[in-house]
C-alpha positions in Angstrom: 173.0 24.9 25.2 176.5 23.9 25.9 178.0 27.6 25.8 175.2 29.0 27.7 175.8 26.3 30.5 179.6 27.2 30.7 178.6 31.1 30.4 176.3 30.0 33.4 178.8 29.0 35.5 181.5 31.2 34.3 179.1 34.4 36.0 178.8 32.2 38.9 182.5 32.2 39.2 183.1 35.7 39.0 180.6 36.7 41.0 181.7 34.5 43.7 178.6 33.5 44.7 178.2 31.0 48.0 177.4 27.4 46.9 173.6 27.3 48.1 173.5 30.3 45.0 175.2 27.1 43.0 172.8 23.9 43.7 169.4 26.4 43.9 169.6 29.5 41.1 168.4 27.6 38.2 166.8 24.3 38.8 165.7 24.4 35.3 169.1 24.2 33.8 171.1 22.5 36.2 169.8 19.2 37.1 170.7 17.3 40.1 173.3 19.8 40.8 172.7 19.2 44.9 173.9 15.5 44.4 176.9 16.7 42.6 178.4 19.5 44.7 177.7 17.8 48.4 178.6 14.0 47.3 180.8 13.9 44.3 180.8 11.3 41.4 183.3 8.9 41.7 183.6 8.5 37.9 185.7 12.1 38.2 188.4 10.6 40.0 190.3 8.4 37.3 189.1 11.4 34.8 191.1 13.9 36.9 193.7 11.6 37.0 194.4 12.0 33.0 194.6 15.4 33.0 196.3 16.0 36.6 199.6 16.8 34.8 198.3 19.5 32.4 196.3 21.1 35.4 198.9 21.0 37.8 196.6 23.1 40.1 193.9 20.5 39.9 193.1 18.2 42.3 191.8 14.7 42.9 188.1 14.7 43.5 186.6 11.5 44.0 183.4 10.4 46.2 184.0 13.1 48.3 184.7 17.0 47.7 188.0 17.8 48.2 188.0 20.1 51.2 191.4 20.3 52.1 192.0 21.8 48.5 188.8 23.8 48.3 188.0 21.7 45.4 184.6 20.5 44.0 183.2 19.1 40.7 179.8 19.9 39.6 177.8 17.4 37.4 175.4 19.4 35.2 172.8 17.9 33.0 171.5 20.0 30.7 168.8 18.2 28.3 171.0 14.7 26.7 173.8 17.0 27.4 176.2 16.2 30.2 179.0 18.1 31.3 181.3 18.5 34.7 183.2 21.4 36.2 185.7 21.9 38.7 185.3 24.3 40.8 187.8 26.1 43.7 186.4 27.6 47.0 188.3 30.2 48.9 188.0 30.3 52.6 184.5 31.4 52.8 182.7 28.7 50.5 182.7 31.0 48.1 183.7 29.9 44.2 187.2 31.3 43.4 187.3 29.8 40.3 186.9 27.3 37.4 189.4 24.9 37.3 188.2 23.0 34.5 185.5 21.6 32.2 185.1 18.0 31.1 184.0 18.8 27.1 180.6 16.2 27.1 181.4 15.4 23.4 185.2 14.7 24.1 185.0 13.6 27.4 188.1 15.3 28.4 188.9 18.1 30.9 189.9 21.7 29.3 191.6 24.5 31.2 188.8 27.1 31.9 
């Protein structure tokens, strides 16, 4: 399940679709995904923080999306598994690409 969630996102990614395409194209899969993009969990924020130097293009995201960095994480629940990407936006809302993935079973981010 975990690999075809990240392949899930990964096509979103390329195919740079608009974020409604993120929070409504598989309500089955993605759970909650609405909450995630538009509010944020601020859990992400000190987990960011670890990793900040490794991703040096990653930025802070804490209750709030990160607009002036076109940043966003996205909670997915998939099942009992839970997972979070970070996602970058260009101009037009549309998903650039994936910054990073928090593993659910490490609980660590890994460049995607």
């Amino acid at each position: 399940m975990e690999q075809k969630v990240h392949k899930w996102f990964e096509s979103l990614a390329s195919d740079q679709h608009p974020i409604e395409d993120l929070v409504t194209s598989d309500a089955r899969m993605i759970d909650n995904i609405n909450q995630a993009c538009y509010k944020g969990f601020p859990a992400m924020k000190h987990r960011m923080q670890s990793v900040h130097e490794s991703l040096p293009n990653l930025v802070e995201v804490g209750d709030v999306a990160d607009t002036a960095h076109n940043c966003v994480a996205a909670h997915w629940r998939a099942g009992e598994t839970t997972g979070t990407y970070v996602f970058k936006f260009n101009s037009g809302c549309m998903i650039e690409e994936v910054l990073a993935y928090a593993d659910p079973e490490e609980e660590e981010f890994l460049e995607a």
